[in-house]
N, C-alpha and C positions, 0 to 999 in steps of 0.2 A: 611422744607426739599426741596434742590434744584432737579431741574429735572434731574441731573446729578446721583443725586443718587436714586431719584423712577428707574432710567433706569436701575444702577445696580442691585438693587433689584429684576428687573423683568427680567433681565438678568438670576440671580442665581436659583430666582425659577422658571425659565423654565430648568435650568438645575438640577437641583433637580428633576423638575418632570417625564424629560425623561430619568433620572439614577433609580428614584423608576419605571417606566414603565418600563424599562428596565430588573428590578428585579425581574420581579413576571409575570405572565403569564405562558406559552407551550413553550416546543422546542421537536421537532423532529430529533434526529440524525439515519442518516444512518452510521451505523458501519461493516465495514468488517474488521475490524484491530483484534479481539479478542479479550486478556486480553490486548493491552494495548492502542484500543479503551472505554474499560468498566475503565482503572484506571482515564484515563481523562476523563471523563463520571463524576464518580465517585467523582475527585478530583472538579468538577466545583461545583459539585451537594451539597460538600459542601461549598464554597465559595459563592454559590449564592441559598441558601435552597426554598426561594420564587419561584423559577422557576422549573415548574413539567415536568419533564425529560421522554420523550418517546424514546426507545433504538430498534432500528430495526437489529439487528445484520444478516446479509447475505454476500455469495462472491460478489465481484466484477461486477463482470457477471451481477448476479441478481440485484441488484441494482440499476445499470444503465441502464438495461432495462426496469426498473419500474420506475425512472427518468425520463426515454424519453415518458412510455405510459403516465405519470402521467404530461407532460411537459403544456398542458392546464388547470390545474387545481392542481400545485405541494402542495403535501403532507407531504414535507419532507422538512426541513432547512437547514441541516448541513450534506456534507458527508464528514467523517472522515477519512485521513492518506488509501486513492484509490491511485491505481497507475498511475503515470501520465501520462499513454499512454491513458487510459480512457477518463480523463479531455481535453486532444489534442483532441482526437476523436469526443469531443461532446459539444465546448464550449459553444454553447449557451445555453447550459442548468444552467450557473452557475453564479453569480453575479459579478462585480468588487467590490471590497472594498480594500482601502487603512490603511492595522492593523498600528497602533502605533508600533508592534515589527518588523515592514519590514527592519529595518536596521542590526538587526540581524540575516539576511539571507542574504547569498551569491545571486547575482544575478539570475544565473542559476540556484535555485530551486525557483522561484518564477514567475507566467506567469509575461509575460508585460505588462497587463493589472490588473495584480493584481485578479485576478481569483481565481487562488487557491497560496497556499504557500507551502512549502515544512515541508515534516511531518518525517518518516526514510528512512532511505537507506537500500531498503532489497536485497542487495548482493546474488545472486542464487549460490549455489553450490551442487554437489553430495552427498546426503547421502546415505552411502555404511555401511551395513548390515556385520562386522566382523568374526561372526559367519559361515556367510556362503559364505563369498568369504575370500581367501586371498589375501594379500597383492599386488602382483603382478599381481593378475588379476583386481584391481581394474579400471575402465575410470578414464583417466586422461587429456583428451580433450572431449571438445562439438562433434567431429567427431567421437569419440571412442563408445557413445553412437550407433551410428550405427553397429556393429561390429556385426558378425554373433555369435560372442559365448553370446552377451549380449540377443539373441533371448528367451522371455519371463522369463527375468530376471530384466526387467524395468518396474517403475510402473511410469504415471505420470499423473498430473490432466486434466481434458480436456479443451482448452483455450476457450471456447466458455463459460464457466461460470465460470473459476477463471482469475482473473487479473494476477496474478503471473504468470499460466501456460501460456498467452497470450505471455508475458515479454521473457519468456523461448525461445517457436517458433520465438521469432522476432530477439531474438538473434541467432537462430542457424542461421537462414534465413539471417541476416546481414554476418554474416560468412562463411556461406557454399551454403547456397542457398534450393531448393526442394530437389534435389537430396537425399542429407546430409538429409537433414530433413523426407522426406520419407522413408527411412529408419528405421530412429529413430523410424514413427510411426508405421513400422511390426514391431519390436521389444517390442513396451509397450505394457501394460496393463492400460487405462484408468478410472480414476475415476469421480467422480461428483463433488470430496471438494479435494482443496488442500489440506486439515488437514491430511485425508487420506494416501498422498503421505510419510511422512516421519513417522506414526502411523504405515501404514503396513511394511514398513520396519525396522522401531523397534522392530515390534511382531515377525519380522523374516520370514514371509508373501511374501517377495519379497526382490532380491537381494540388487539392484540399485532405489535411487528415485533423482528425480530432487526438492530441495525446497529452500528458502530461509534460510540461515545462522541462522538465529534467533532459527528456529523449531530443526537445529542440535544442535543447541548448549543445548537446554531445553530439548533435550532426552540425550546429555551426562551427563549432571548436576543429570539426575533420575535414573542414570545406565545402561539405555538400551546399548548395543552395537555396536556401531554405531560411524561413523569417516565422518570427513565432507572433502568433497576433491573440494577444487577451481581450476576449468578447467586452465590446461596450458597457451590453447589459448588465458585465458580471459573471467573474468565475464562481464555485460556490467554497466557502474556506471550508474544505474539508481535509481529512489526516490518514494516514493508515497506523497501525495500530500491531504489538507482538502480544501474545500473550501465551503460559502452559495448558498446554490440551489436560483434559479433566481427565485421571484414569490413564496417565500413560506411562510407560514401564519405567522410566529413570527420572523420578520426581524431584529427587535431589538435586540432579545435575539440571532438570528444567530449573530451579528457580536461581543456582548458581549463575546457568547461562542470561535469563532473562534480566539478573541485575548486572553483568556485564552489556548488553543491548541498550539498559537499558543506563548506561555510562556515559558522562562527557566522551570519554576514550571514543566510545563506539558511535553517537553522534558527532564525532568528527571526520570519522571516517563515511557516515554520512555524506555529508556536507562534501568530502571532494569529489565525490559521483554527483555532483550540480545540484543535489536535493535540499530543500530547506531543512533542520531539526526541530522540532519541536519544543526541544530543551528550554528553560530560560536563558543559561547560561551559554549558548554556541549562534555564533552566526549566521547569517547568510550566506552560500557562495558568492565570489567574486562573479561579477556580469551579469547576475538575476536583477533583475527589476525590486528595488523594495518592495516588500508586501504591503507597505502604505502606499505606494504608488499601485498598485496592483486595481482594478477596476472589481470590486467584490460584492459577494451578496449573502445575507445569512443562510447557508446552508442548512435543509432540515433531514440530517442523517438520521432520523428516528423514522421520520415519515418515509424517505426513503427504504429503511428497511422492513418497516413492516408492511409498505409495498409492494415488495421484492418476489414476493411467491405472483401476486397478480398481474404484474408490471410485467415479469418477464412471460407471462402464460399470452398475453395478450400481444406483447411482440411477437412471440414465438407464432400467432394465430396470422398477423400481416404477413409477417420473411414468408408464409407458407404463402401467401397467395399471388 
Protein backbone atom coordinates (compact mmCIF):
# COMPACT_ATOMS: atom_id res chain seq x y z
CA UNK A 1 0.00 0.00 0.00
CA UNK A 2 1.31 3.44 -1.27
CA UNK A 3 1.46 6.31 1.20
CA UNK A 4 -0.97 7.96 -1.00
CA UNK A 5 -3.47 5.89 -0.02
CA UNK A 6 -2.57 5.11 4.13
CA UNK A 7 -3.17 9.26 3.78
CA UNK A 8 -6.45 8.61 2.36
CA UNK A 9 -7.52 6.37 4.71
CA UNK A 10 -6.49 8.36 7.54
CA UNK A 11 -8.11 11.20 5.88
CA UNK A 12 -11.57 9.42 5.84
CA UNK A 13 -11.31 7.95 9.31
CA UNK A 14 -10.79 11.28 10.76
CA UNK A 15 -13.72 12.16 9.01
CA UNK A 16 -15.82 9.45 10.15
CA UNK A 17 -14.80 10.18 13.50
CA UNK A 18 -15.61 13.73 13.88
CA UNK A 19 -19.29 12.96 12.05
CA UNK A 20 -19.83 9.83 14.72
CA UNK A 21 -18.47 12.69 17.41
CA UNK A 22 -20.65 14.73 16.04
CA UNK A 23 -23.51 12.37 16.46
CA UNK A 24 -23.80 11.48 19.95
CA UNK A 25 -23.17 13.67 22.99
CA UNK A 26 -25.46 17.14 24.55
CA UNK A 27 -26.80 20.03 22.97
CA UNK A 28 -28.42 22.70 24.68
CA UNK A 29 -31.04 24.79 22.66
CA UNK A 30 -32.39 28.06 23.78
CA UNK A 31 -35.84 28.29 22.29
CA UNK A 32 -38.22 31.16 22.30
CA UNK A 33 -39.92 30.28 18.93
CA UNK A 34 -42.70 27.85 20.58
CA UNK A 35 -44.27 25.18 18.54
CA UNK A 36 -42.08 25.87 15.79
CA UNK A 37 -38.93 25.94 17.81
CA UNK A 38 -39.97 22.37 19.44
CA UNK A 39 -40.92 20.88 15.46
CA UNK A 40 -37.27 21.64 14.70
CA UNK A 41 -36.15 20.44 18.06
CA UNK A 42 -38.14 17.65 17.22
CA UNK A 43 -37.35 17.13 13.66
CA UNK A 44 -33.36 17.02 14.44
CA UNK A 45 -33.96 14.80 17.36
CA UNK A 46 -34.96 12.39 15.03
CA UNK A 47 -32.36 12.64 12.18
CA UNK A 48 -29.70 12.55 14.81
CA UNK A 49 -31.35 10.11 17.90
CA UNK A 50 -27.61 9.88 19.44
CA UNK A 51 -27.65 13.37 20.56
CA UNK A 52 -29.62 14.02 23.97
CA UNK A 53 -31.48 17.12 23.40
CA UNK A 54 -31.97 19.72 26.28
CA UNK A 55 -34.90 22.35 25.30
CA UNK A 56 -35.01 25.64 27.41
CA UNK A 57 -38.06 27.21 26.17
CA UNK A 58 -38.31 31.15 27.41
CA UNK A 59 -38.92 34.91 25.80
CA UNK A 60 -36.42 36.66 24.29
CA UNK A 61 -35.82 38.88 27.04
CA UNK A 62 -35.09 36.14 29.23
CA UNK A 63 -32.67 34.50 27.38
CA UNK A 64 -30.46 36.74 26.57
CA UNK A 65 -30.20 37.87 29.69
CA UNK A 66 -29.07 34.56 30.82
CA UNK A 67 -26.75 34.47 27.65
CA UNK A 68 -24.95 37.60 28.89
CA UNK A 69 -25.03 36.49 32.91
CA UNK A 70 -24.06 33.06 31.74
CA UNK A 71 -21.40 34.72 28.99
CA UNK A 72 -18.22 33.30 31.30
CA UNK A 73 -19.03 30.08 31.54
CA UNK A 74 -22.03 29.66 28.65
CA UNK A 75 -24.51 27.02 29.28
CA UNK A 76 -26.36 26.92 26.22
CA UNK A 77 -25.45 26.21 22.31
CA UNK A 78 -27.90 26.89 20.15
CA UNK A 79 -30.44 30.05 20.34
CA UNK A 80 -33.23 29.32 17.99
CA UNK A 81 -35.27 31.72 15.44
CA UNK A 82 -34.50 35.23 18.35
CA UNK A 83 -35.17 38.39 16.83
CA UNK A 84 -32.50 40.07 15.19
CA UNK A 85 -32.53 43.22 17.07
CA UNK A 86 -31.33 40.95 20.04
CA UNK A 87 -28.35 39.31 18.10
CA UNK A 88 -27.20 43.19 16.93
CA UNK A 89 -27.50 44.18 20.41
CA UNK A 90 -25.07 41.51 21.77
CA UNK A 91 -22.82 40.11 19.18
CA UNK A 92 -20.29 38.91 21.12
CA UNK A 93 -22.13 36.68 22.70
CA UNK A 94 -22.37 34.35 19.55
CA UNK A 95 -19.97 32.40 17.23
CA UNK A 96 -19.15 32.82 13.40
CA UNK A 97 -19.86 29.68 11.51
CA UNK A 98 -19.93 29.48 7.75
CA UNK A 99 -23.54 26.77 7.29
CA UNK A 100 -23.20 24.86 3.98
CA UNK A 101 -27.02 26.19 3.41
CA UNK A 102 -25.78 30.09 3.39
CA UNK A 103 -26.49 30.37 -0.32
CA UNK A 104 -29.95 29.80 0.33
CA UNK A 105 -30.28 32.87 2.09
CA UNK A 106 -30.60 36.22 0.86
CA UNK A 107 -27.93 38.46 2.07
CA UNK A 108 -29.75 40.57 4.38
CA UNK A 109 -31.01 38.07 6.67
CA UNK A 110 -27.67 36.76 7.32
CA UNK A 111 -24.89 38.74 9.81
CA UNK A 112 -21.70 39.38 7.80
CA UNK A 113 -19.75 37.63 9.83
CA UNK A 114 -21.93 34.75 9.60
CA UNK A 115 -23.20 34.88 13.27
CA UNK A 116 -26.47 34.12 13.04
CA UNK A 117 -28.79 33.32 9.90
CA UNK A 118 -32.14 34.12 9.31
CA UNK A 119 -34.92 31.93 10.70
CA UNK A 120 -38.98 33.67 9.84
CA UNK A 121 -40.24 36.77 9.19
CA UNK A 122 -42.77 37.64 12.01
CA UNK A 123 -44.59 40.48 10.27
CA UNK A 124 -46.38 42.48 13.52
CA UNK A 125 -49.95 43.37 13.12
CA UNK A 126 -53.19 44.30 15.13
CA UNK A 127 -55.16 41.78 16.47
CA UNK A 128 -58.55 43.22 16.95
CA UNK A 129 -61.14 41.39 19.04
CA UNK A 130 -64.83 41.36 16.53
CA UNK A 131 -66.87 40.85 19.10
CA UNK A 132 -66.25 43.82 20.82
CA UNK A 133 -65.20 46.41 18.47
CA UNK A 134 -66.74 47.10 15.13
CA UNK A 135 -65.48 47.47 12.22
CA UNK A 136 -64.84 51.15 11.85
CA UNK A 137 -63.59 51.60 15.17
CA UNK A 138 -60.80 49.37 14.50
CA UNK A 139 -56.70 51.19 14.42
CA UNK A 140 -55.59 51.27 11.31
CA UNK A 141 -52.10 53.05 11.73
CA UNK A 142 -49.31 52.59 14.41
CA UNK A 143 -50.52 56.34 15.42
CA UNK A 144 -54.14 55.36 15.92
CA UNK A 145 -52.94 53.17 18.63
CA UNK A 146 -52.59 56.37 20.59
CA UNK A 147 -55.98 57.61 20.27
CA UNK A 148 -57.93 58.56 23.33
CA UNK A 149 -61.02 56.21 22.70
CA UNK A 150 -58.23 53.16 22.46
CA UNK A 151 -57.77 54.38 26.38
CA UNK A 152 -57.71 50.72 28.16
CA UNK A 153 -58.59 48.98 25.31
CA UNK A 154 -55.01 47.78 24.44
CA UNK A 155 -53.15 45.11 25.75
CA UNK A 156 -49.51 44.64 24.92
CA UNK A 157 -46.26 42.69 26.04
CA UNK A 158 -43.74 44.54 27.83
CA UNK A 159 -40.38 44.89 25.67
CA UNK A 160 -38.14 44.64 28.43
CA UNK A 161 -38.84 40.58 28.37
CA UNK A 162 -40.33 39.81 25.02
CA UNK A 163 -38.40 40.30 21.66
CA UNK A 164 -41.36 40.92 19.67
CA UNK A 165 -42.72 43.68 21.99
CA UNK A 166 -39.06 45.35 21.86
CA UNK A 167 -39.58 45.14 17.63
CA UNK A 168 -43.04 46.72 18.15
CA UNK A 169 -41.64 50.10 20.41
CA UNK A 170 -38.83 50.39 17.73
CA UNK A 171 -41.14 50.51 15.23
CA UNK A 172 -43.53 53.00 16.54
CA UNK A 173 -40.18 55.02 17.58
CA UNK A 174 -38.75 54.87 13.83
CA UNK A 175 -42.07 56.37 12.95
CA UNK A 176 -43.45 58.58 15.30
CA UNK A 177 -41.00 58.94 17.84
CA UNK A 178 -41.75 59.18 22.19
CA UNK A 179 -44.49 61.41 21.73
CA UNK A 180 -46.62 58.74 19.51
CA UNK A 181 -45.34 56.18 21.56
CA UNK A 182 -46.08 57.57 25.03
CA UNK A 183 -49.08 57.65 24.51
CA UNK A 184 -49.47 54.31 23.18
CA UNK A 185 -48.11 53.46 26.75
CA UNK A 186 -51.37 55.26 28.81
CA UNK A 187 -53.42 53.53 26.79
CA UNK A 188 -52.21 49.68 27.36
CA UNK A 189 -52.33 47.19 29.57
CA UNK A 190 -48.97 45.41 29.96
CA UNK A 191 -48.07 41.84 30.12
CA UNK A 192 -45.15 39.56 31.03
CA UNK A 193 -45.55 36.93 27.68
CA UNK A 194 -46.19 37.96 24.57
CA UNK A 195 -48.42 34.77 24.16
CA UNK A 196 -50.69 36.65 26.45
CA UNK A 197 -51.21 39.49 24.07
CA UNK A 198 -53.24 37.88 21.38
CA UNK A 199 -54.83 34.92 24.12
CA UNK A 200 -56.46 37.81 26.01
CA UNK A 201 -57.79 39.14 23.15
CA UNK A 202 -59.28 35.98 21.84
CA UNK A 203 -60.98 35.28 25.21
CA UNK A 204 -62.40 38.77 24.55
CA UNK A 205 -60.28 40.07 27.69
CA UNK A 206 -59.12 43.19 25.76
CA UNK A 207 -60.14 45.01 22.64
CA UNK A 208 -56.79 45.68 20.60
CA UNK A 209 -53.47 43.59 20.85
CA UNK A 210 -50.23 44.17 19.13
CA UNK A 211 -48.58 40.54 17.93
CA UNK A 212 -47.19 38.92 15.22
CA UNK A 213 -49.10 37.61 12.20
CA UNK A 214 -48.36 34.09 12.97
CA UNK A 215 -50.51 34.00 16.53
CA UNK A 216 -53.57 35.72 14.36
CA UNK A 217 -53.63 33.66 11.91
CA UNK A 218 -53.67 30.35 14.63
CA UNK A 219 -56.60 31.92 16.59
CA UNK A 220 -58.65 32.32 13.23
CA UNK A 221 -57.83 28.68 12.13
CA UNK A 222 -59.49 27.78 16.07
CA UNK A 223 -62.42 30.07 15.78
CA UNK A 224 -61.70 32.48 18.11
CA UNK A 225 -62.97 36.01 16.83
CA UNK A 226 -60.49 37.95 15.80
CA UNK A 227 -59.18 39.83 12.32
CA UNK A 228 -55.64 40.67 11.86
CA UNK A 229 -55.32 44.29 10.57
CA UNK A 230 -51.67 45.48 9.01
CA UNK A 231 -50.99 49.08 10.04
CA UNK A 232 -51.47 51.51 6.90
CA UNK A 233 -48.40 53.14 7.77
CA UNK A 234 -46.45 50.03 7.59
CA UNK A 235 -45.24 46.91 9.34
CA UNK A 236 -41.30 46.97 9.57
CA UNK A 237 -39.81 43.93 7.41
CA UNK A 238 -37.90 42.58 10.04
CA UNK A 239 -36.62 38.55 10.85
CA UNK A 240 -35.65 36.50 13.67
CA UNK A 241 -32.62 34.87 13.44
CA UNK A 242 -30.72 31.13 15.11
CA UNK A 243 -27.51 31.24 15.68
CA UNK A 244 -24.31 28.96 18.25
CA UNK A 245 -23.77 30.66 21.45
CA UNK A 246 -19.78 31.50 21.61
CA UNK A 247 -18.02 29.16 24.23
CA UNK A 248 -20.65 26.52 24.68
CA UNK A 249 -20.11 22.94 25.73
CA UNK A 250 -21.22 20.97 22.53
CA UNK A 251 -19.87 22.98 19.55
CA UNK A 252 -20.03 20.12 17.39
CA UNK A 253 -23.39 19.25 17.67
CA UNK A 254 -24.22 23.39 17.68
CA UNK A 255 -23.10 23.60 14.16
CA UNK A 256 -24.47 20.11 13.08
CA UNK A 257 -27.84 21.35 14.70
CA UNK A 258 -27.70 24.88 13.15
CA UNK A 259 -27.32 23.46 9.53
CA UNK A 260 -30.29 21.41 10.04
CA UNK A 261 -32.33 24.72 11.25
CA UNK A 262 -31.05 26.07 9.04
CA UNK A 263 -32.55 23.42 6.09
CA UNK A 264 -35.52 23.46 3.50
CA UNK A 265 -36.55 20.29 5.96
CA UNK A 266 -36.65 22.71 8.88
CA UNK A 267 -37.96 25.83 7.13
CA UNK A 268 -40.88 23.75 6.11
CA UNK A 269 -41.71 22.85 9.19
CA UNK A 270 -41.69 26.54 9.74
CA UNK A 271 -44.09 27.48 7.39
CA UNK A 272 -46.78 25.01 8.86
CA UNK A 273 -46.87 26.89 12.32
CA UNK A 274 -48.35 30.01 9.84
CA UNK A 275 -44.74 31.60 9.84
CA UNK A 276 -43.13 32.90 6.66
CA UNK A 277 -39.30 31.33 5.89
CA UNK A 278 -36.83 33.30 5.13
CA UNK A 279 -35.38 30.72 2.71
CA UNK A 280 -35.31 31.55 -0.97
CA UNK A 281 -36.33 28.43 -1.91
CA UNK A 282 -39.91 27.70 0.62
CA UNK A 283 -43.14 29.40 0.53
CA UNK A 284 -45.44 31.18 2.13
CA UNK A 285 -48.22 29.57 4.27
CA UNK A 286 -51.51 29.19 2.83
CA UNK A 287 -53.96 32.24 3.86
CA UNK A 288 -51.07 34.78 4.84
CA UNK A 289 -51.47 37.86 2.83
CA UNK A 290 -48.42 38.17 0.19
CA UNK A 291 -45.57 39.85 1.57
CA UNK A 292 -45.97 42.16 -1.66
CA UNK A 293 -49.25 42.76 -0.60
CA UNK A 294 -48.37 43.39 2.84
CA UNK A 295 -48.33 47.40 3.66
CA UNK A 296 -44.23 47.84 4.54
CA UNK A 297 -41.55 49.99 5.73
CA UNK A 298 -37.63 49.70 5.74
CA UNK A 299 -37.06 48.59 9.03
CA UNK A 300 -33.82 49.82 10.84
CA UNK A 301 -32.71 46.72 13.05
CA UNK A 302 -29.26 48.40 13.61
CA UNK A 303 -30.72 51.43 15.00
CA UNK A 304 -33.10 49.55 16.79
CA UNK A 305 -30.56 47.69 18.51
CA UNK A 306 -28.18 49.98 19.48
CA UNK A 307 -31.04 51.73 20.96
CA UNK A 308 -32.02 49.02 22.83
CA UNK A 309 -30.10 49.66 26.25
CA UNK A 310 -31.76 53.54 26.17
CA UNK A 311 -35.07 52.74 24.67
CA UNK A 312 -35.79 50.34 27.09
CA UNK A 313 -34.20 52.50 30.30
CA UNK A 314 -36.60 55.18 29.37
CA UNK A 315 -39.74 53.01 28.87
CA UNK A 316 -38.94 51.40 32.01
CA UNK A 317 -38.87 55.32 33.49
CA UNK A 318 -42.82 56.04 31.99
CA UNK A 319 -44.38 52.13 33.12
CA UNK A 320 -42.85 53.46 36.61
CA UNK A 321 -44.90 56.48 36.57
Amino acid sequence: MNLKSLALIATVGTLMSQTAIAQEGGLVVYNPAGDAGELIIDGFREKYPGISISAINAGVGELFTRMAAEKDNPQGDVVLCASSEAFLANPDLFEPYESPELPNFESDVVAADHSFYGCSMPLQAFIVNTNLMSEDQYPRTWADLAAPELEGKLVLANPSLSGSAYAQLAQILQLYGWDVAEKVMKNARFTTSSQSVFQDVGRGETEVGVTGEVNIKTMMDEGYPVTAIYPEDGTGLRFDASAIIAGGPNPDNAKLFLDYANSKEAHELIVSTNRRSVRKDVAPPEGLMPTSEVPTFPYDDNLAASNRDENLAKFDELFAQ
